[in-house]
FIDOBA-165542 format. One record per residue: x, y, z negated of N, C-alpha, C in turn. Coordinates in steps of 0.1 Angstrom, whole numbers, padded with zeros to 4 digits, always signed. Last residue first. Example, Ala and Ser with C-alpha at 12.3 -4.5 7.8 and 13.67 -1.06 7.14 Angstrom:
<rs>
+0128-0022-0071+0137-0011-0071+0129+0000-0079+0132-0057-0078+0123-0045-0078+0132-0033-0078
</rs>
This chain:
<rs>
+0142+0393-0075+0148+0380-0081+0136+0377-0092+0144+0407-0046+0141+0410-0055+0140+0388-0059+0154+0425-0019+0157+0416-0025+0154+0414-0034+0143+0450+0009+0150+0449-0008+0147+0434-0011+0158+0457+0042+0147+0450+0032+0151+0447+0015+0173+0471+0055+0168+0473+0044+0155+0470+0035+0178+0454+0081+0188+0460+0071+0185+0465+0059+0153+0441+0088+0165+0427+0080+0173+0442+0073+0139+0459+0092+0132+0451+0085+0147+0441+0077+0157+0470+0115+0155+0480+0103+0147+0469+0092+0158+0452+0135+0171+0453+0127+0164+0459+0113+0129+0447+0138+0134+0437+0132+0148+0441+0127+0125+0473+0151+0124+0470+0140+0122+0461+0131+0145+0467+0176+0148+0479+0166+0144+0475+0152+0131+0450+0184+0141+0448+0179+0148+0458+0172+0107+0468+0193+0106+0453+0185+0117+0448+0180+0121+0487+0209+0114+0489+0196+0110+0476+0188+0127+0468+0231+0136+0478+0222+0131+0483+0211+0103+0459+0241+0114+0449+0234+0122+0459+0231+0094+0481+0250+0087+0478+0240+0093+0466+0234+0113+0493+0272+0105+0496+0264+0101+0491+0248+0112+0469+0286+0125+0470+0284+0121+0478+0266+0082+0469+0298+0087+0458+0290+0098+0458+0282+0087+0492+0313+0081+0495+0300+0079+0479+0290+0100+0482+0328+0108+0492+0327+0100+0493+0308+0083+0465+0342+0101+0462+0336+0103+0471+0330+0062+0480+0353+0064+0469+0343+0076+0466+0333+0079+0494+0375+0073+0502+0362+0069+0492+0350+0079+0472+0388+0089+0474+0387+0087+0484+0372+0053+0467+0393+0066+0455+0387+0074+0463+0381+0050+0486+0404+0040+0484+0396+0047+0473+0387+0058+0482+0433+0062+0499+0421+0054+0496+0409+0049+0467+0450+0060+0459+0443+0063+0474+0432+0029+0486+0463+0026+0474+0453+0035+0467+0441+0048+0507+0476+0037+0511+0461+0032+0497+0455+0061+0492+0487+0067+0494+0477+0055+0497+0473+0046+0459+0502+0044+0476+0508+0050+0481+0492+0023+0439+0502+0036+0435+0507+0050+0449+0503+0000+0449+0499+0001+0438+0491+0018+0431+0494-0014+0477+0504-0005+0469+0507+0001+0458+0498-0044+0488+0486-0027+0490+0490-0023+0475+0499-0065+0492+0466-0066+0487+0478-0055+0494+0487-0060+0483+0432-0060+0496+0447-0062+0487+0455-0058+0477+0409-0068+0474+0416-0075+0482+0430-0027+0474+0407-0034+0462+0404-0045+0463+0414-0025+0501+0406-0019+0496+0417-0028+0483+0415-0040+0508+0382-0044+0517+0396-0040+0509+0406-0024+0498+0361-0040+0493+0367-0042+0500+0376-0001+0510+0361-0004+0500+0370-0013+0487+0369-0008+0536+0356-0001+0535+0367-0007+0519+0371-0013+0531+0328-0022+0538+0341-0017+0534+0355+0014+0524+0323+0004+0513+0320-0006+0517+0329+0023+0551+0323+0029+0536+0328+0015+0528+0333-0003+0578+0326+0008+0565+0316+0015+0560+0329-0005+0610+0340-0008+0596+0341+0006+0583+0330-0024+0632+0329-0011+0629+0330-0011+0615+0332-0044+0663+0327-0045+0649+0327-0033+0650+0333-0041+0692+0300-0041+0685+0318-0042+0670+0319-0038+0699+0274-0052+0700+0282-0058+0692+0293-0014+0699+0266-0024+0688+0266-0039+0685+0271+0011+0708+0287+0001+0713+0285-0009+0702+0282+0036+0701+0297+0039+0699+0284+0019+0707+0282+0044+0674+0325+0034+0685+0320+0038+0685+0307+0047+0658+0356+0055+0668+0341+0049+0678+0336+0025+0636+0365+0031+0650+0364+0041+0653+0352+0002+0618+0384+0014+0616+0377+0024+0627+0375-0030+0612+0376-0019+0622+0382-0003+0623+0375-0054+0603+0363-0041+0592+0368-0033+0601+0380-0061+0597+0329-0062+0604+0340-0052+0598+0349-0068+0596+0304-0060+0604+0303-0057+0609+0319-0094+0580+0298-0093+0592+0297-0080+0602+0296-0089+0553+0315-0101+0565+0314-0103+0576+0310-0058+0548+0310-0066+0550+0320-0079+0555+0326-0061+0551+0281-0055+0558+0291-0056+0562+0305-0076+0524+0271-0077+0539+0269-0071+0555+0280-0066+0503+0289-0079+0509+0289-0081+0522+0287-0034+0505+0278-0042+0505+0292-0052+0511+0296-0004+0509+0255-0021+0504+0259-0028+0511+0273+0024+0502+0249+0013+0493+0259+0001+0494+0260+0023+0526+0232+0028+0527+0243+0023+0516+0255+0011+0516+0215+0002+0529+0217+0012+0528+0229+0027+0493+0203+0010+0495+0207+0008+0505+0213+0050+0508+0197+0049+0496+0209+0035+0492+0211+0038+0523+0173+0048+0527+0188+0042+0520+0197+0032+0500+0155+0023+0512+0162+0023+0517+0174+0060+0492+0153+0050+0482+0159+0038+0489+0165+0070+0508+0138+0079+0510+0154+0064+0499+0157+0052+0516+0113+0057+0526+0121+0061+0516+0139+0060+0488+0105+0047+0490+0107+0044+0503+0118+0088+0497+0098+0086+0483+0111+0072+0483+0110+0083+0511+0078+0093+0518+0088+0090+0508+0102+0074+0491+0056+0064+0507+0064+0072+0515+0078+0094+0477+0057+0081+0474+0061+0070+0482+0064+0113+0494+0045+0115+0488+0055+0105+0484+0063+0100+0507+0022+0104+0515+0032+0108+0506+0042+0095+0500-0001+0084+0491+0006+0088+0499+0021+0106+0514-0020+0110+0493-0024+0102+0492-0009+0100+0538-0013+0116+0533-0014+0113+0523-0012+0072+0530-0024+0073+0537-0012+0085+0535-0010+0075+0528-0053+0066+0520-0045+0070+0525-0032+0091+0553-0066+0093+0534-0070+0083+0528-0056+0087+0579-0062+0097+0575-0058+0100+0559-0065+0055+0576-0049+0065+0583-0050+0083+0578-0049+0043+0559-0074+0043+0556-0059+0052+0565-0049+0054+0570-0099+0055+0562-0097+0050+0556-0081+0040+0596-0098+0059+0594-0096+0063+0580-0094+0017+0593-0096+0021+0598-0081+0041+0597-0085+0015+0582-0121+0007+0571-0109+0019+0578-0098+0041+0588-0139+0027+0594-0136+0028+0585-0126+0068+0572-0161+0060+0582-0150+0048+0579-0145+0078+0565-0185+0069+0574-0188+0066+0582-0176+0089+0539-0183+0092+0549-0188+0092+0564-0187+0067+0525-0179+0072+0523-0192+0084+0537-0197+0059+0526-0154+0053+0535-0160+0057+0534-0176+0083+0517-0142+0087+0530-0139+0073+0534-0151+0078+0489-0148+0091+0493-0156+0087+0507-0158+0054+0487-0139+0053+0481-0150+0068+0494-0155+0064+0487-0108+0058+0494-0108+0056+0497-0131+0080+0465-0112+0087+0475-0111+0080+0487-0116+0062+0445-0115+0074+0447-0130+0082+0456-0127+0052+0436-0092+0049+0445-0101+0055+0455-0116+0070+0442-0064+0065+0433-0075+0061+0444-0085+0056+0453-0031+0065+0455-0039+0057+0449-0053+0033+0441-0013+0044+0431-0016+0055+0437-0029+0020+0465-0012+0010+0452-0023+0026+0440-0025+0034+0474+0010+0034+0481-0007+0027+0473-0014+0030+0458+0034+0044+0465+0026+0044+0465+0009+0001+0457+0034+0009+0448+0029+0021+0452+0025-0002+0488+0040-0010+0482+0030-0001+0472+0022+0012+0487+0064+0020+0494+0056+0010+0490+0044-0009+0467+0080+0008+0463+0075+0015+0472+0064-0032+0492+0079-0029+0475+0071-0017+0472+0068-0019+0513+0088-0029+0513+0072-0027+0495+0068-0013+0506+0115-0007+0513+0106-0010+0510+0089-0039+0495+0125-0020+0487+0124-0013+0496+0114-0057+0513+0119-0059+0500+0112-0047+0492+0112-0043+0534+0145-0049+0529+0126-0047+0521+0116-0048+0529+0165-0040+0525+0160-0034+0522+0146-0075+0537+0178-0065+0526+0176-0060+0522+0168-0065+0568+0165-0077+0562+0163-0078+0545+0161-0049+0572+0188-0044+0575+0173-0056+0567+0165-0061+0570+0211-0050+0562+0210-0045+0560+0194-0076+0595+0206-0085+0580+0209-0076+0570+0206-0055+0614+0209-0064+0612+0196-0072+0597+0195-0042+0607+0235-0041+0604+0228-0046+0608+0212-0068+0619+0252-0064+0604+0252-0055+0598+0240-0069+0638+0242-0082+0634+0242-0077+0617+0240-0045+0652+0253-0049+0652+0239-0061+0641+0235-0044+0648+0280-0037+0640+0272-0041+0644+0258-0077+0643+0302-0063+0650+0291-0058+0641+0284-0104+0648+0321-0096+0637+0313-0084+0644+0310-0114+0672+0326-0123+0660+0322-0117+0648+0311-0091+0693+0307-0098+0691+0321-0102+0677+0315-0101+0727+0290-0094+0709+0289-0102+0711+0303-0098+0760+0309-0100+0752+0296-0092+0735+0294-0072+0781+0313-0081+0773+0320-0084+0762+0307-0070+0822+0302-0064+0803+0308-0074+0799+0309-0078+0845+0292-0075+0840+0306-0066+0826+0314-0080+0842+0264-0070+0844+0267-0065+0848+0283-0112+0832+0266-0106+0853+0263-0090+0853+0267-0103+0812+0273-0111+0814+0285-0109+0835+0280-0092+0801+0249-0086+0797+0265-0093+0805+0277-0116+0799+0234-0106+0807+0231-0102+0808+0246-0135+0783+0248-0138+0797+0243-0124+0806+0244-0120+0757+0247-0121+0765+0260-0128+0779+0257-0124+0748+0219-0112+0753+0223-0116+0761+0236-0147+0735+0213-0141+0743+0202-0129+0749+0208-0159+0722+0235-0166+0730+0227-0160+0740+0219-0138+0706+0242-0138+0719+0249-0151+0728+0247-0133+0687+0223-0126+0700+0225-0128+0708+0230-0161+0680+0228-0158+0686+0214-0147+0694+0219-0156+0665+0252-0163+0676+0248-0162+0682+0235-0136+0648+0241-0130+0655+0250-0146+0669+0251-0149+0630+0224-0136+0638+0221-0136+0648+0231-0172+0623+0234-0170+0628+0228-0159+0632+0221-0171+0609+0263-0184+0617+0258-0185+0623+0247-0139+0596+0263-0146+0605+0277-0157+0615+0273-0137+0585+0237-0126+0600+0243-0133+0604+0254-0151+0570+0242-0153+0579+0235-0146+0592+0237-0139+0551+0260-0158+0554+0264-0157+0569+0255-0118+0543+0251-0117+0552+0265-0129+0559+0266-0134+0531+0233-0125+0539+0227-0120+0544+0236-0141+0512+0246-0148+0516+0237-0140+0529+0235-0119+0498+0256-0128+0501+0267-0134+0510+0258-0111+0482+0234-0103+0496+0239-0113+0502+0247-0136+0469+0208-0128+0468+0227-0123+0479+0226-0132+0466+0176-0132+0474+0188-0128+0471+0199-0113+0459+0157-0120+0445+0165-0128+0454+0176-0104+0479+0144-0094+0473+0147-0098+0463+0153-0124+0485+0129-0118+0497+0139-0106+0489+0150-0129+0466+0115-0140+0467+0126-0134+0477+0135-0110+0471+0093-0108+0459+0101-0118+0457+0117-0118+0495+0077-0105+0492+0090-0102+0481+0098-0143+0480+0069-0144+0494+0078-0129+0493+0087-0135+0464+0051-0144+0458+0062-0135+0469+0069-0122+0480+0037-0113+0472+0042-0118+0468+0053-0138+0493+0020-0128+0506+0030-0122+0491+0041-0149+0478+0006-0155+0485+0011-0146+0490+0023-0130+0468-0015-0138+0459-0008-0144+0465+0002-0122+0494-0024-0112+0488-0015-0118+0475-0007-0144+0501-0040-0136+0511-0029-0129+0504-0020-0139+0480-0060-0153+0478-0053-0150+0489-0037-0116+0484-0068-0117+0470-0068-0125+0472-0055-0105+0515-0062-0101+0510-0068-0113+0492-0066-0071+0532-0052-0081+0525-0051-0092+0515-0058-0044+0532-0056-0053+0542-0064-0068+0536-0056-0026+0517-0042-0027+0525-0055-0033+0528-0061-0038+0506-0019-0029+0497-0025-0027+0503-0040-0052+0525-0010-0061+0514-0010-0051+0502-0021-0037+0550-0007-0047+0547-0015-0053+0538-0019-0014+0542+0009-0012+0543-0004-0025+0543-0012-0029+0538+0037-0025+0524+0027-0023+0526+0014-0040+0561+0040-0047+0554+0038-0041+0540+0032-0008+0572+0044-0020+0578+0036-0030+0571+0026-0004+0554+0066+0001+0560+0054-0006+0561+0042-0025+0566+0084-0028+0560+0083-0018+0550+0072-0021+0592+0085-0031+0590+0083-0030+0575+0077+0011+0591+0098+0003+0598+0081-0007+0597+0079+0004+0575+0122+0013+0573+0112+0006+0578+0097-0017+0587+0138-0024+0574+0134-0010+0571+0122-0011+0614+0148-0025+0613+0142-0024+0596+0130+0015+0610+0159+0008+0624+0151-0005+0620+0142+0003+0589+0177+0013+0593+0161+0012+0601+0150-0010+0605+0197-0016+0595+0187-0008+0592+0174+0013+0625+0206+0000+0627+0201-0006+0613+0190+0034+0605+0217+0037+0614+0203+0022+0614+0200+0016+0587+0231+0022+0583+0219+0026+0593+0211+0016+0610+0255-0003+0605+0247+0004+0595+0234+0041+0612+0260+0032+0621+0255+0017+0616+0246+0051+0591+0268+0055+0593+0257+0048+0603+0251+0034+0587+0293+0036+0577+0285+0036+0583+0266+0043+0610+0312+0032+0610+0304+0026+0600+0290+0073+0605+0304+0067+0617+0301+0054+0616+0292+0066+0582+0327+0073+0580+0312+0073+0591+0301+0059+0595+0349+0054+0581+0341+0057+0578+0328+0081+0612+0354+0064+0616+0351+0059+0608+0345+0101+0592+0358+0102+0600+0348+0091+0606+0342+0102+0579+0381+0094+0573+0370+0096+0582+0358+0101+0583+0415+0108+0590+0404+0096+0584+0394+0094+0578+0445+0086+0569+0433+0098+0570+0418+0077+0594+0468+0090+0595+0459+0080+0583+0448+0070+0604+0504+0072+0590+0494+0079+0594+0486+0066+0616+0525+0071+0622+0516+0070+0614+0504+0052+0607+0547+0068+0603+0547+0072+0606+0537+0028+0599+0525+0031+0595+0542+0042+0596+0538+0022+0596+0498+0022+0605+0505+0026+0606+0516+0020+0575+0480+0008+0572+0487+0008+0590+0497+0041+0580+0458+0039+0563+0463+0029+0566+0478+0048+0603+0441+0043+0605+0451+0043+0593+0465+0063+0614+0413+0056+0600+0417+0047+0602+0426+0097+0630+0406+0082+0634+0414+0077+0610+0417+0117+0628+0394+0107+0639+0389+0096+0640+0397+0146+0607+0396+0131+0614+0403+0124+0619+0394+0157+0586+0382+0164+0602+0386+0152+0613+0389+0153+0559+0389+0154+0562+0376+0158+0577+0371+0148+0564+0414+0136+0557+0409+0138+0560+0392+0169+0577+0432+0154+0582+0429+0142+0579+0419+0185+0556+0421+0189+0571+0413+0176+0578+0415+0178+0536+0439+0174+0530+0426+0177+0546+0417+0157+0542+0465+0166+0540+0462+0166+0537+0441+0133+0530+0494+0131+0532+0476+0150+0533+0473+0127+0523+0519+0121+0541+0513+0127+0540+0492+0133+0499+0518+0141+0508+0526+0139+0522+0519+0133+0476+0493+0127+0481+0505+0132+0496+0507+0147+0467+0469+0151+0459+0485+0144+0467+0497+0133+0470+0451+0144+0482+0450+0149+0475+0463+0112+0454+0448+0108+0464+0450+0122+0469+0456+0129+0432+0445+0122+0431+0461+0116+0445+0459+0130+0436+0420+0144+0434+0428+0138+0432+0442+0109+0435+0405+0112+0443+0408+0127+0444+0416+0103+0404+0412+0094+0417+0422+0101+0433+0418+0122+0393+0392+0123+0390+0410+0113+0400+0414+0119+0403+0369+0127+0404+0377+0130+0401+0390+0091+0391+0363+0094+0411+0366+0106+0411+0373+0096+0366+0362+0087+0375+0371+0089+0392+0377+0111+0367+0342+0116+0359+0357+0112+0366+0370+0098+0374+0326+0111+0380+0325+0111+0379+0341+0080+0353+0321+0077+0370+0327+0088+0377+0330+0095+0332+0315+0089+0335+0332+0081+0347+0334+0099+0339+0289+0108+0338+0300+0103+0341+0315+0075+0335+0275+0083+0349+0280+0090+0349+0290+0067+0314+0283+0058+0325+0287+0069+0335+0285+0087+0302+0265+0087+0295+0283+0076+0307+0285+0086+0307+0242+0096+0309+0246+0095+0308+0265+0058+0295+0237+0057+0310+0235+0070+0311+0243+0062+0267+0241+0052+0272+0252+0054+0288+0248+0077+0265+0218+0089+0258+0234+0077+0268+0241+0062+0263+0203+0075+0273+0196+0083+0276+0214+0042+0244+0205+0041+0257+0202+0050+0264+0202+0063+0222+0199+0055+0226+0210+0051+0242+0213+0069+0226+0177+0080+0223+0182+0071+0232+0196+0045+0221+0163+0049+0236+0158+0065+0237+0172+0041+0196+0170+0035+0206+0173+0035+0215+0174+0064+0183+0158+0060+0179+0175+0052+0191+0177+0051+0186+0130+0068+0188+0137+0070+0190+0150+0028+0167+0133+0028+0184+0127+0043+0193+0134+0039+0146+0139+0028+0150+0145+0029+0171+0144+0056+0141+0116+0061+0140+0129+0054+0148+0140+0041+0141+0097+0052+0150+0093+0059+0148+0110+0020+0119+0104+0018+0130+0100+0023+0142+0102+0046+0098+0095+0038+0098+0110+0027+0115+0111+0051+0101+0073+0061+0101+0083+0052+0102+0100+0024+0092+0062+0027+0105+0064+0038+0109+0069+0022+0067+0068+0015+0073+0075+0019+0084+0069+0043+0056+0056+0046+0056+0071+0039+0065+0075+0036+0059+0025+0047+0065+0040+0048+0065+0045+0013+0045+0029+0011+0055+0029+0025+0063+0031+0026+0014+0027+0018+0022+0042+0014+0038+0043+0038+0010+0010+0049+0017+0021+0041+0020+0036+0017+0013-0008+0031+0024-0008+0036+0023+0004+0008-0012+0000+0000+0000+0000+0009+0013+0000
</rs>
């Protein structure tokens, strides 16, 4: 009877082993053949005659679809990119900060059963939803509360779609990544610290301050870069409400086109299927794949360099 119930959990421990092996081999083999992917169409992109590679990583103009005057300069793309990210940052970091110290500190049983649903439903949201809103109601609001002014100044109010609009909706997203993980950060610092610092005699806010926030700074710093790499790969939103003119603009008003905009537009154009504006969509891929594996490793360094140790 014993040496049948070893076997059968050897058998069990093998199964389970095989699995997690599996699983581990099918994530490593998807990446790779994206890699594969992007790499081979974007190397047939930079193979066609009208495309040089200093225009492509040098250029200031994204003009794929202008007869001879073709430029496919990625810098507008990446502008607009990084613009609708600062904005939503702006908004979704300290808010959303904010929102974890209170739920992890000062919150209190029945408040935090409450508040949690709520960021979890912001966070099961279609994007689609949140392009929808920035379209009927952010973006009129602003230009309820702003094109007045803009208009005694003699400027031109928000246009339909913008980068503020787009990225407030982006900030909105993003939230719930922020507020949660940095949540967990600070529920993981041990208690006997928090215990020590009020032992010797500091206040809630000295004690989340300078004990809770230090111990939990790596994991709020890698909550931070993971936000980033969200708000930079997102699609839906952007592409509805931020617009798809590809420009150097420091004006939030104006529509600006993403990356990612970029290449839902190419995906569902009716282009050349052989033709650089097609293979410009790979290639822009790469670039913002390069992107967002730089920040992922970034904040895996910053997670391993200053993560605290505790005994």
């Amino acid at each position: 009877m014993h040496r049948r119930s070893t076997r059968s959990a050897r058998i069990t421990e093998w199964v389970v082993k095989s699995t997690l092996i599996g699983c581990a081999s099918f994530s490593i083999f998807v990446t790779l053949s994206i890699v594969v992917l992007l790499s081979k169409e974007t190397l047939t992109f930079f193979s066609k005659p009208e495309v040089t590679v200093s225009d492509f990583f040098l250029g200031t103009q994204w003009t794929p679809l202008l007869g001879n005057e073709k430029h496919y300069g990625i810098w507008p793309l990446i502008c607009g990119t990084m613009y609708v990210t600062v904005v939503a940052m702006s908004l979704a970091l300290p808010l959303g900060l904010v929102t974890a110290v209170y739920l992890s500190e000062y919150a209190s049983g029945r408040i935090r059963a409450f508040l949690k649903p709520v960021l979890e439903i912001l966070a099961g949201i279609p994007t689609v939803v949140y392009g929808l809103f920035a379209l009927i109601f952010i973006t009129p609001t602003l230009k309820f509360a702003f094109d007045p002014l803009s208009e005694m100044a003699g400027g031109k109010g928000f246009e339909a779609q913008n980068v503020l609009s787009a990225g407030i909706a982006v900030g909105i997203l993003c939230l719930p990544i922020v507020s949660s993980l940095c949540e967990d950060a600070l529920r993981a610092v041990p208690t006997g610290l928090r215990d020590g610092a009020y032992g010797l005699g500091g206040t809630k806010f000295d004690v989340t301050v300078r004990v809770v926030l230090p111990a939990a700074l790596s994991g709020i710093i890698s909550s931070f870069l993971l936000a980033v790499a969200r708000a930079v790969g997102e699609t839906m939103v952007v592409a509805l409400a931020a617009g798809n003119i590809a420009r150097l603009t420091a004006d939030p008003r104006v529509s600006a086109q993403t990356m990612t905009g970029l290449i839902a537009q190419m995906a569902k154009g009716d282009i050349d299927h052989q033709g650089a504006q097609y293979y410009s969509a790979y290639a822009v891929a790469a670039v913002l794949f390069l992107m967002t594996l730089s920040l992922t490793l970034i904040g895996h360094w910053i997670r391993q360099r200053f993560r605290e140790a505790y005994e």
